[in-house]
C-alpha positions in Angstrom: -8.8 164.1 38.8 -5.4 162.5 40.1 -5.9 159.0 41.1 -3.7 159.3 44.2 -6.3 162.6 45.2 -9.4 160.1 43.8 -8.5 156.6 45.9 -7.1 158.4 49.8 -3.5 157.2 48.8 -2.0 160.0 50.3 -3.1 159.9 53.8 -0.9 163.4 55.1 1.7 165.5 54.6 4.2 166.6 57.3 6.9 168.8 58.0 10.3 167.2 60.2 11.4 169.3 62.7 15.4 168.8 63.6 14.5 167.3 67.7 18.0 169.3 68.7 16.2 172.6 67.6 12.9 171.7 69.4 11.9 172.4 72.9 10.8 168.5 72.7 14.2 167.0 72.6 13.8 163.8 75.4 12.8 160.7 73.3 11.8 157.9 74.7 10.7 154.3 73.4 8.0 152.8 76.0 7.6 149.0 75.8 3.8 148.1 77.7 2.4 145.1 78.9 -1.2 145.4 79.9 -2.4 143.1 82.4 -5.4 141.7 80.9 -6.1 142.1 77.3 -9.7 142.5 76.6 -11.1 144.0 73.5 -12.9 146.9 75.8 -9.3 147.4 77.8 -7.3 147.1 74.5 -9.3 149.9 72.6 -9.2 152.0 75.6 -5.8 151.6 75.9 -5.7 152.9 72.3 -6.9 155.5 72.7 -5.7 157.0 75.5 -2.7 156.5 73.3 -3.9 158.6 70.4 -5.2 161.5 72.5 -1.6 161.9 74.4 0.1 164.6 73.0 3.7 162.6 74.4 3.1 160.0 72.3 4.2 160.6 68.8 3.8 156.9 68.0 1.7 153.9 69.3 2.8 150.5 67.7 0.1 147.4 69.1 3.0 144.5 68.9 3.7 140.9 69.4 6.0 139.3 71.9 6.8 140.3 75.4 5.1 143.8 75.2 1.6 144.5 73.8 2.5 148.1 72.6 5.5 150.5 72.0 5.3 153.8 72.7 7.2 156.6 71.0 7.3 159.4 73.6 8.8 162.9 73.2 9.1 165.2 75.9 10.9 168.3 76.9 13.0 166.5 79.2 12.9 163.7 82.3 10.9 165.4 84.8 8.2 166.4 81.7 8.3 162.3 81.2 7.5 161.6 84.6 4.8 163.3 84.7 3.2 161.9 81.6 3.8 158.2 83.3 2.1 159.2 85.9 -0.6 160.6 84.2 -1.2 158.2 81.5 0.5 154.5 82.6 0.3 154.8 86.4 -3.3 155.8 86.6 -4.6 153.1 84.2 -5.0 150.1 85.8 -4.7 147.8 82.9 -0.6 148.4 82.3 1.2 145.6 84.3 3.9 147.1 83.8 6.4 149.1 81.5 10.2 149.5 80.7 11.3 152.6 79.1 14.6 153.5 77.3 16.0 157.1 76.6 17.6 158.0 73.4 21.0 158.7 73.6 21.4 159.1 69.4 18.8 159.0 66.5 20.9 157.0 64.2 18.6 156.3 61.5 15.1 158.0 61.0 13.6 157.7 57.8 9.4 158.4 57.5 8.2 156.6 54.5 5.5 154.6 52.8 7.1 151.1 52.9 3.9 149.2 50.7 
């Protein structure tokens, strides 16, 4: 048997969809500061993250934020809604700051190891 099939190297495959063709063509980058970071609040916070269909990437960082969010929507009023289902109504986000895409420049999905 392959070695890659053997030792889980390959962890998917996927398909890219061109955003301009998609009904889903809002992106937005979410930066999150939770207010009190707690190993309970953290994991929930995770996956909350995981089980949002919005969020197409979830990035636990250093610095001023504790996680980026990749969010992609249909458009603003679909993102308001999912801030005020998912960061509004948990208690443990301080705060946020979010930033719309105006142009994907660059957007290369690879293994980088």
């Amino acid at each position: 048997m392959n070695k890659l099939y053997t030792e889980d190297v390959i962890i998917m495959d996927m398909s890219l969809l061109n955003s301009k063709d998609s009904c889903k063509s809002l992106t937005v980058v979410v930066a999150v500061e939770l207010d009190r970071e707690r190993l309970e609040l953290v994991n929930h916070f995770k996956g909350a993250m995981r089980a949002a269909k919005e969020v197409t990437q979830c990035y636990m960082v250093t610095g001023q934020a504790d996680f980026v969010l990749i969010v992609t929507v249909e458009d603003v009023d679909a993102f308001y809604v999912f801030v005020k289902k998912k960061l509004y109504k948990d208690h443990n986000v301080r705060k946020f700051k979010s930033m719309i895409s105006l142009d994907r420049v660059k957007f290369e999905p690879r293994n980088t190891a």
